[in-house]
N, C-alpha and C positions, 0 to 999 in steps of 0.2 A: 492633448486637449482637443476636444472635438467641438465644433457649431453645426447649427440644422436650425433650419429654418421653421420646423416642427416646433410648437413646444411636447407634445403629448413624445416626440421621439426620444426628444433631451429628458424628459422625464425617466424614460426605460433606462438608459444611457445613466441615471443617477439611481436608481434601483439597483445597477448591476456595479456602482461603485465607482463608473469612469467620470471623467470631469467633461463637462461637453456644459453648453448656454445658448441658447436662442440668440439671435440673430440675421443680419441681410450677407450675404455673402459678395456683395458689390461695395460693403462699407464694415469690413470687419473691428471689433474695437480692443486692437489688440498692435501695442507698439509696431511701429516701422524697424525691419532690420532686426527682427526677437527671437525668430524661428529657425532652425536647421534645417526642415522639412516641410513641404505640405501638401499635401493629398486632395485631391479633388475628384471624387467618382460619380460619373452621374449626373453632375448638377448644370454645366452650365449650357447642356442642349436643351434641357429648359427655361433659358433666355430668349424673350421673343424679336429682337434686334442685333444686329453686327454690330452695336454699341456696348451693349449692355455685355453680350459674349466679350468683346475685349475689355471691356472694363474688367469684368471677374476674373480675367487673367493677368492683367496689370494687377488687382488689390493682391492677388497670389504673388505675384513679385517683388513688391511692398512689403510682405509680411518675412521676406527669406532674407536674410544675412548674406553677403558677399560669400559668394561660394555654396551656396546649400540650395537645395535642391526642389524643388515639384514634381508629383506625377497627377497627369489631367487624363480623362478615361472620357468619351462621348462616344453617344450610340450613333453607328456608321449607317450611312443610306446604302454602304455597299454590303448585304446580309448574303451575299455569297458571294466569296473572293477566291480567286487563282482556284478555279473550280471546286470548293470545299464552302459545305453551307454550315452556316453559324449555330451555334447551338439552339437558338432562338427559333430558328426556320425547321432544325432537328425534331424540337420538341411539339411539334404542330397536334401530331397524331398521337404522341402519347403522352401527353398532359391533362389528365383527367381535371384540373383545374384552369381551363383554357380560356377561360373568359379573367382570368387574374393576368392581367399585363406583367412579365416581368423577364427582363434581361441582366445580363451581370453589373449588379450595385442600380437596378432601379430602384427608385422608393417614391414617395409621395408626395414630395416637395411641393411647396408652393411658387406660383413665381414671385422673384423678388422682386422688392420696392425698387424704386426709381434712385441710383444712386451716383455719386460727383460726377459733373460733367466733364466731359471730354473734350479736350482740345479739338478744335476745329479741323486739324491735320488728321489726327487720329479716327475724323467721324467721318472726313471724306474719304479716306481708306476705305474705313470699313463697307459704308453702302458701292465704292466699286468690287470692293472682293465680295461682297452681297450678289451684285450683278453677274460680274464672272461666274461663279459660281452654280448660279441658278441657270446656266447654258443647259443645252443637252448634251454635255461632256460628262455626266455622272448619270444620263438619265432621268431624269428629274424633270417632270412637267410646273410649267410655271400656275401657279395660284390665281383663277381667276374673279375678279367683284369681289376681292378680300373674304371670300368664307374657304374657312379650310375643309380638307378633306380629314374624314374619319378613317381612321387605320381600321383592318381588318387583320385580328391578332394571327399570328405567328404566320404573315404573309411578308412578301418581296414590299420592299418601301416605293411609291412611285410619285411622290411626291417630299420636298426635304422641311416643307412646313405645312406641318397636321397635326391632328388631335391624336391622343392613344385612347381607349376607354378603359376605364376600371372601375367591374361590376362590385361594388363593397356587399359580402360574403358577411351574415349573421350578423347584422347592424340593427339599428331600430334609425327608418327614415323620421326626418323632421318635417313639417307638415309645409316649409315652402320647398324642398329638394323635389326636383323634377324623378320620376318612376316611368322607366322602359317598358311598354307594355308590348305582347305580340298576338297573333292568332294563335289559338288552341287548336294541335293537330288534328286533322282527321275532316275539315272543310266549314267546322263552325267558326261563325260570327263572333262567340263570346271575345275576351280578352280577358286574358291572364295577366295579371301583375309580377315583375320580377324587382329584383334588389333594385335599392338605386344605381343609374350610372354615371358617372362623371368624366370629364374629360380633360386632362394633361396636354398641356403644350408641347411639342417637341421640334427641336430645328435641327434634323439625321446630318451626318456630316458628310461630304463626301472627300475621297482620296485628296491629301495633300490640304486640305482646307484648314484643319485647325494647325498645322503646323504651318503656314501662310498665316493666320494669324497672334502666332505664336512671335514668328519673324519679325513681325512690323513692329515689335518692343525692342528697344534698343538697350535694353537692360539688362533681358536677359538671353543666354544664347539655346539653340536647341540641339541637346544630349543625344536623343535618341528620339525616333515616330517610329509606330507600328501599330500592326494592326491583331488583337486579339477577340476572338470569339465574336465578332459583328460591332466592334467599338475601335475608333482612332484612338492614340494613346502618343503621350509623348512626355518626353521627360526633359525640364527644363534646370537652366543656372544658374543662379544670378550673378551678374558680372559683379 
């Protein structure tokens, strides 16, 4: 059984005959202790707080049965590791569709809703490993006057909370969405109109991080971390 935040995805998802339903993934509506498995790719480095990220792994723990398992996938600020760059950083120069953001299991997602509050204990964690984290131990310059920085696709990350852009390819804009415009080569003034662009929240993880907050759940233990093609990964248990 699959959810997304989408409906237009969960739509596709019943076209092709799988079972999948809209929904927030910080408040899934689906028994405590039901599932053998759960999967999480992608989603919760677009969470904009060390709250809301552990919340979405706590509801992942909630939903697994004593003994069964999670795998959680987030996109790494580390995009070249133990000298070998990510596929993502590979595909720089030859991706003739290079203004389409996308790394392993990106997708569209919206952020989600604001969901159950957290314990007091669990919030004060979170904004210290916030902290910690945001050192210059992963590289990562700190965010300054609250506006983020925009990513420049298939580049090194140098910041761990920023925009990604994605130029939507054969659409028809709506007449309040914002349009990128640029100079037209060659030293005129005109301006050309492009697709529209929007922009994705992302908070890149770096080494050890999502497995430190994986940790501070005393529910569940962690299986396995690793690191695959420019994403942390880890595989959890539930006690």
């Amino acid at each position: 059984v699959g959810c997304d935040r989408s409906k237009n995805l969960v739509d596709i998802c019943g076209e092709k005959h799988f079972q999948a339903f809209v929904c927030d993934a910080l408040s899934v509506p689906i028994r405590s202790g039901s599932c053998d498995a759960c999967i999480s790719i992608a989603v919760i480095h677009h969470f904009s707080t060390a709250e809301r990220r552990l919340a979405a792994i706590r509801e992942l723990a909630r939903l697994l049965r004593p003994g069964g398992t999670a795998l959680i996938y987030v996109w790494a600020m580390e995009q070249e590791y133990k000298n070998q760059k990510s596929k993502y950083l590979k595909e720089k120069n030859g991706n003739k569709n290079e203004d389409k953001e996308v790394n392993p299991g990106t997708d569209q997602r919206q952020l989600g809703e604001p969901g159950p509050d957290n314990s007091s204990q669990d919030s004060a964690w979170s904004d210290q490993l916030l902290n910690v984290m945001k050192d210059e131990s992963c590289g990562a310059k700190p965010v300054a006057d609250f506006r983020l920085p925009v990513h420049t696709n298939r580049t090194s990350f140098h910041s761990q909370d920023l925009l990604v852009p994605w130029h939507l390819k054969g659409g028809t804009k709506k007449k309040e969405e914002r349009v990128d415009t640029v100079l037209v080569p060659g030293g005129f003034k005109e301006l050309q109109e492009l697709s529209p662009v929007f922009h994705r929240y992302y908070h890149v993880f770096c080494e050890g991080e999502l497995e430190a907050v994986c940790r501070s759940l005393d529910c569940v233990r962690v299986q396995k971390s690793y690191y695959d093609q420019g994403n942390w990964c880890v595989v959890l248990e539930k006690l």
